[in-house]
MIMAR-324768 format. One record per residue (C-alpha): x, y, z. Coordinates in steps of 0.1 Angstrom, whole numbers, plus 2048, in hexadecimal, padded with zeros to 3 digits. Layout:
N
XYZ...
//
This chain:
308
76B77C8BC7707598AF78975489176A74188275175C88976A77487777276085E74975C85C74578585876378183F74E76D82972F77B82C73F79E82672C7AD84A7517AE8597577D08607777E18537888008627A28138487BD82885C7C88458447B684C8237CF85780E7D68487EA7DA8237F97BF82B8117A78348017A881E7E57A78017FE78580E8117718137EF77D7F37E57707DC8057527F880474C7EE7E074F7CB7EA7357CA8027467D282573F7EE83E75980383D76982285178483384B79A8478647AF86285D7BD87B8727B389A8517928AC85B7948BA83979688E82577E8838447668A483976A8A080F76587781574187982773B89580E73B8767F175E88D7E777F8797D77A688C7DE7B286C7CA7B786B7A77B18477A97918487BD77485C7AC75886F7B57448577A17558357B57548457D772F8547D971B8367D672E8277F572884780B7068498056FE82980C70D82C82E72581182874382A82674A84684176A85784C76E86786E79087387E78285E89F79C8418A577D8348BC76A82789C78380C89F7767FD8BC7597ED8A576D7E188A7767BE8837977C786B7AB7E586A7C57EE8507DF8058597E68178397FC83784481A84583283C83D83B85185882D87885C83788386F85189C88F8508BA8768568AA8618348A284785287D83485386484686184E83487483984D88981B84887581C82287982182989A80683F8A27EF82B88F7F980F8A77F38248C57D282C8B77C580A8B57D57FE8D67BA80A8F179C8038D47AD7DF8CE7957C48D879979B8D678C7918B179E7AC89E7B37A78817CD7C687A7DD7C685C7FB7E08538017E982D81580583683880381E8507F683B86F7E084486E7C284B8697BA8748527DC87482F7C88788417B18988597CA8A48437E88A381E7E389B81E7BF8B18297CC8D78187F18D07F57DF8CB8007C38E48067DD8FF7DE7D99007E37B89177D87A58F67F078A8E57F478B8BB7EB76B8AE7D97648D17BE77B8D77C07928B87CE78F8947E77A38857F67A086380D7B58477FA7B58258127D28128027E97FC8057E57D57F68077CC8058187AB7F383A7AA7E68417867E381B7747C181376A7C97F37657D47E57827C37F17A47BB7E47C87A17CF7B77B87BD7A47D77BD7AC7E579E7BB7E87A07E880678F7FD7FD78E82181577B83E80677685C8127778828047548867EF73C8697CD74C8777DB76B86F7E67658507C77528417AF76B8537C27898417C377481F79976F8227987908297AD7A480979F7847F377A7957F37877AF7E178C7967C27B17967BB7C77737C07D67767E97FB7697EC80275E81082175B81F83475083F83876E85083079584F85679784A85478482A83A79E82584D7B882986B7AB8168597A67FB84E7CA7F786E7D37FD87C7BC7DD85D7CD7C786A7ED7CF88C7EB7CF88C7D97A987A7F579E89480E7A88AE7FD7A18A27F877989681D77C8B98267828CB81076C8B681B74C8BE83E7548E18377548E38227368C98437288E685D72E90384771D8EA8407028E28636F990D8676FE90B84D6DF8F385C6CB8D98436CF8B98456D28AF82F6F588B8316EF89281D6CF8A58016E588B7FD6FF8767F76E488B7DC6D58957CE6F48737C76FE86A7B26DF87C7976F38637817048757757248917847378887AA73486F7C073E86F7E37338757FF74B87A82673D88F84374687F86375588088176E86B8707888808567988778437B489183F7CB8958247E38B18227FD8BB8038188D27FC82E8D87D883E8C67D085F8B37ED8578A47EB83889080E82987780980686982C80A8658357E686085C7E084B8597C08458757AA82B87B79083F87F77883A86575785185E74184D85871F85E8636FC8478806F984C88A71D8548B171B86C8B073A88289972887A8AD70488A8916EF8AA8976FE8AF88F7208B98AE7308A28AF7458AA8897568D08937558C18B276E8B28977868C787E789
//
């Protein structure tokens, strides 16, 4: 396939995207090109998500009954644990966890086998983009010579780009539809194709030079999170120390209008760890909220000083 006649299906929304693992950024991501007009399948290695999918059935707080249902019906969304539903697609995303491994080291084996999965199904045309949370170098030193192993060349006879995923479980207000993309390409094609692609959703696409400027800047979303995260829970514990009430002076502080931004203290931290040359975002998020009224922390915070 032509970039043109895929950037043709892009636009006319006939392109035919494959989603590999339908869990909470998978899934979102399928409904939402399914909702947008595309063909859709989504591949998962679960018989029990494949089975509750075709059955119109949401596991994902985000995704409802109500969003998915329409889409299976219709035909336009399927899941299948069959890697070679692939071979017909025009874009596939690679949306599998990355979790650490027992040495806190990146685990890639999902990223991997995803990659292995494509490799024999990989056929000229085909734009593969990874939204997996990596490091940076994963999509050219992993993804890249696992699917070029095939005999075909990225940026050359197929298209592969990093897009990473900006998923935040629970907020209504700001979801795949929305929420601003960055993609970095192997090669320009690559890039713009990928950028056509995520733009039908309707949120504002950000290219960038390369999937490791991708990557990186996941890796800088995260890690200011975590690093805020921890310092409020700090400044939290020597506040209470004071006798001060810290939910007061977030409140203050955020009556600023430049230079702040508000983040709170709480049980569920999300942890993020790195190390130079080898860089690791792998947030372990929890569902805990926090908030004044939050009974773990129960006004006090006895139950943060137990956490952290």
């Amino acid at each position: 396939m032509t970039p043109a006649l895929l950037s043709s299906r892009i636009s006319s929304r006939t392109a035919r995207v494959a989603v590999i693992g339908l869990g909470y950024v998978g899934l979102p991501l399928a409904v939402a090109f399914a909702r947008a007009g595309f063909p859709v399948v989504g591949v998962d290695v679960d018989e029990k998500k494949v089975a509750a999918l075709n059955a119109g059935r949401s596991y994902i707080g985000d995704v409802s009954d109500e969003d998915l249902r329409p889409h299976v019906a219709s035909g336009r969304l399927r899941a299948t644990t069959d890697y070679d539903a692939l071979r017909e697609a025009d874009a596939i995303f690679i949306c599998v966890p990355t979790p650490y491994d027992a040495q806190r080291a990146p685990d890639l084996s999902f990223i991997r086998a995803a990659a292995e999965g494509i490799r024999p199904r990989l056929r000229p045309g085909q734009l593969v983009i990874l939204q997996s949370t990596t490091y940076p170098g994963t999509t050219e030193e992993v993804v890249q010579p696992i699917l070029e192993a095939s005999g075909l060349r990225a940026g050359v006879d197929f298209y592969l780009a990093f897009s990473p995923e900006r998923i935040d479980p629970g907020n209504k207000q700001w979801s795949a539809y929305n929420t601003p993309k960055v993609v970095g390409g192997v090669d320009p094609e690559s890039t713009r194709l990928a950028c056509d692609l995520l733009a039908q959703m309707g949120a504002p696409v950000h290219p960038v030079s390369s999937p490791r400027a991708a990557e990186m800047t996941k890796l800088l979303e995260n890690i200011f999170r975590s690093v805020n995260i921890a310092l409020v829970n700090e400044l939290a514990l020597l506040a209470e120390r004071m006798g001060i009430d810290f939910w007061e002076v977030i409140e203050a502080a955020k009556t600023k209008p430049f230079g702040f931004m508000p983040f709170y203290p709480g049980a569920g931290v999300e942890v993020t760890a790195w190390r130079l040359g080898s860089i690791s975002p792998f947030g372990e998020k929890t569902a805990v909220k926090s908030s004044p009224s939050n009974p773990v922390l129960n006004g006090s915070l006895e139950g943060l000083k137990s956490t952290v």
